[in-house]
C-alpha positions as CSV (number, residue, x, y, z in Angstrom):
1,X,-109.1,149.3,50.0
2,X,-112.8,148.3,49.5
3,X,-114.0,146.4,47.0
4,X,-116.2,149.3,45.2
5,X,-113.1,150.9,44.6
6,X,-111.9,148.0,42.5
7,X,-115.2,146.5,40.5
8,X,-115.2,147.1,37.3
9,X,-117.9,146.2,34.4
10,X,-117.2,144.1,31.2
11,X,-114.2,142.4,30.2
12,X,-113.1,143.4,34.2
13,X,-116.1,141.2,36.0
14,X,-113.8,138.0,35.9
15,X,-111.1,140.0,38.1
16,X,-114.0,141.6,40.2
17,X,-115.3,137.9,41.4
18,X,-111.4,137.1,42.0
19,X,-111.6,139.4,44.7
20,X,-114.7,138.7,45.9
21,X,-113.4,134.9,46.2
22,X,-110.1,136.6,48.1
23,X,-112.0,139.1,50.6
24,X,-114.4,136.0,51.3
25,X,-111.3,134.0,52.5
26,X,-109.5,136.4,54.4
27,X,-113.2,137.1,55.9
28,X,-113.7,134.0,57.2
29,X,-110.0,133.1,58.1
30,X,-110.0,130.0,56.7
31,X,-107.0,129.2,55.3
32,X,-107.8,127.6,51.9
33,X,-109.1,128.7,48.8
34,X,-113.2,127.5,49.5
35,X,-114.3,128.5,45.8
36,X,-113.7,125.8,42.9
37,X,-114.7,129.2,40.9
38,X,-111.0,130.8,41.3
39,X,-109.7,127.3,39.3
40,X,-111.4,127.4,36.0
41,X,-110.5,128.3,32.6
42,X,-112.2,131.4,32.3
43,X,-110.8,133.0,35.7
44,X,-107.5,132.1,34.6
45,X,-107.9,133.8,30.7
46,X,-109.9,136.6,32.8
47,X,-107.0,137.5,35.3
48,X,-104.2,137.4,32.6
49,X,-106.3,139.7,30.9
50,X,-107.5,142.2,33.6
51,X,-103.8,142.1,34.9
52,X,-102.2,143.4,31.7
53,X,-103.9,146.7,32.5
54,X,-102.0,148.9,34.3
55,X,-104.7,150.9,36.6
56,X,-106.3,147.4,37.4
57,X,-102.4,146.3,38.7
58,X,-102.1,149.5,40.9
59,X,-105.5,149.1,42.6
60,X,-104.7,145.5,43.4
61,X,-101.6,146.1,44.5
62,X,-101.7,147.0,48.5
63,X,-104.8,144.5,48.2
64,X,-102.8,142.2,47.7
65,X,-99.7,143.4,50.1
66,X,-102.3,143.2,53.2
67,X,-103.6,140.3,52.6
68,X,-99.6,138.5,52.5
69,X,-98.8,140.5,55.4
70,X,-101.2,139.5,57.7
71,X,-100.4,137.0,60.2
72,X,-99.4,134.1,60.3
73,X,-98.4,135.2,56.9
74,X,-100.1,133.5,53.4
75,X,-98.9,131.3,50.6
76,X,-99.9,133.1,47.7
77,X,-99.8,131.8,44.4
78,X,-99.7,134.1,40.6
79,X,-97.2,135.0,38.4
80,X,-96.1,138.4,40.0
81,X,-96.0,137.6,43.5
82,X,-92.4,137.4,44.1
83,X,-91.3,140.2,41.8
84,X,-94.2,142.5,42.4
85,X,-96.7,141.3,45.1
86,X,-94.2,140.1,47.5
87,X,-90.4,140.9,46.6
88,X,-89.1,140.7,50.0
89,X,-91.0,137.4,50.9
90,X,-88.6,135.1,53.0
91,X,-88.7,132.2,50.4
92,X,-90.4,132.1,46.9
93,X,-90.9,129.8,44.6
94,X,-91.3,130.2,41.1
95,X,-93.1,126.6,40.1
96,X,-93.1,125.4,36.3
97,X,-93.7,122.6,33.9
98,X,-93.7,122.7,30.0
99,X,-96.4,123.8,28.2
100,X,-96.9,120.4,27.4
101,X,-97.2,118.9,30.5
102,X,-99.4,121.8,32.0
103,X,-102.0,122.1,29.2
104,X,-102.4,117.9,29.8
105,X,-102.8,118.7,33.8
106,X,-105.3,121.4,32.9
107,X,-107.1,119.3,30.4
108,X,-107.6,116.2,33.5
109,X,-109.0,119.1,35.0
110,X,-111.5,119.8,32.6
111,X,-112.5,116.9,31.2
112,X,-115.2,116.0,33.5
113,X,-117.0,119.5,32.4
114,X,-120.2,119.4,30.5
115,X,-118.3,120.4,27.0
116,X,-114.6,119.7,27.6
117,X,-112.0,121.4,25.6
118,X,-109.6,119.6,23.5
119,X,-106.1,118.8,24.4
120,X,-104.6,121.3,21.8
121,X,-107.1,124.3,22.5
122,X,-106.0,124.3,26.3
123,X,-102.1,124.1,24.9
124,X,-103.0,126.3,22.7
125,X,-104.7,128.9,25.6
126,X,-101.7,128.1,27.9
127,X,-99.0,129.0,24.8
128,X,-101.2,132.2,24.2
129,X,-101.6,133.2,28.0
130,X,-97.8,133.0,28.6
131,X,-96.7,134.9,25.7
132,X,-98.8,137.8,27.1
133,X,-98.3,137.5,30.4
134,X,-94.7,137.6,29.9
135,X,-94.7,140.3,27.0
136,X,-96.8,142.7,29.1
137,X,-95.6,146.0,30.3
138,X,-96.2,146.0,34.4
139,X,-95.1,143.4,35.7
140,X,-94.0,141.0,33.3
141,X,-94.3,136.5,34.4
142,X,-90.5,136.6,35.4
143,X,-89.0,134.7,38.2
144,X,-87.8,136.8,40.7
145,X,-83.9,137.3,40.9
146,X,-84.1,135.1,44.6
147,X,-86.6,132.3,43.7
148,X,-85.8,128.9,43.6
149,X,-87.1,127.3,40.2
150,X,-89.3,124.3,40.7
151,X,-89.8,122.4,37.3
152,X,-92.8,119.8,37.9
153,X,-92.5,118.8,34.6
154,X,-91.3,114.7,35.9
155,X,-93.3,115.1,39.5
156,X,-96.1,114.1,40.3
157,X,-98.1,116.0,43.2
158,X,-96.6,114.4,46.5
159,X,-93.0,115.5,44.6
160,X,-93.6,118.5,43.8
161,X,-95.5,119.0,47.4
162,X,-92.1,117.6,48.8
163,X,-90.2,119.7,46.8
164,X,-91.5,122.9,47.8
165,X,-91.5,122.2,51.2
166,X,-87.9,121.4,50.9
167,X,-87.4,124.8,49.0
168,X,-89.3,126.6,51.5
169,X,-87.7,124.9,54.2
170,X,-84.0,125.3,53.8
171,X,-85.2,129.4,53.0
172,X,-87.2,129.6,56.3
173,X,-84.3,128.3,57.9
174,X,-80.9,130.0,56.2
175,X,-83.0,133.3,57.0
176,X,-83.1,132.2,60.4
């Protein structure tokens, strides 16, 4: 698939630069996400929009396949990527905290912006964005029937990190 296949005007630019950030990677084999872009608020909002649309789902969709399937194989984070993306994925994670907990994460986040958010408005966009991500149609935020649940809500990073690693590990290695 090529990216003029898959741009799209108006409320679809966020998605668009998503990919751009994605076939920029994968370009230069590098390994980690190099683009702060693909971490802000308004991607986020953007790609929970976009991905409610169900022709913008479909033309992502072996996009995104390729990409996970190349070697030495990708960790890949969203909410679809086990059930949709990547259902047959050797070990998946499906990673949570409360609302609560995530909306104070995000806020850290922002807070060093120019005009940071309040506390409640980025609860408030995480309570909104979860209610339609998991109300939509396609491809609804579900954990996949195989996915070990990881609730962050007590860790801090270096648990969490060890946590998934554990997860992944044991998976890796029962499938062994």
């Amino acid at each position: 698939m090529n990216q003029s296949s898959i741009e799209a005007p108006g409320e679809f630019a966020p998605f668009k630069v998503l990919l751009e950030i994605g076939a920029s990677r994968e370009q230069h084999n590098c390994g980690r996400c190099g683009d702060p872009a693909i971490r802000t608020a308004e991607m986020g909002e953007g790609a929970s929009i976009v991905s409610a649309h169900p022709a913008v789902r479909a033309a992502l969709l072996e996009f995104q396949r390729a990409f996970a399937a190349k070697a030495p194989g990708a960790v890949i984070d969203g909410r679809d990527i086990g059930t949709v993306i990547c259902p047959h994925a050797t070990a998946k994670l499906f990673v949570d905290a409360s609302p609560e907990v995530r909306a104070h994460r995000r806020w850290l986040e922002l807070k060093s912006k120019a005009k940071p958010p309040q506390e409640a408005e980025v609860l408030a966009d995480i309570l909104a964005r979860d209610a339609r991500d998991r109300s939509r149609s396609v491809a609804p935020l579900i954990p996949a029937a195989d996915a070990v649940l990881l609730d962050t809500t007590h860790l801090d990073v270096a648990g969490a990190f060890a946590a998934a690693l554990a997860a992944v590990t044991a998976k890796v290695e029962a499938g062994r």
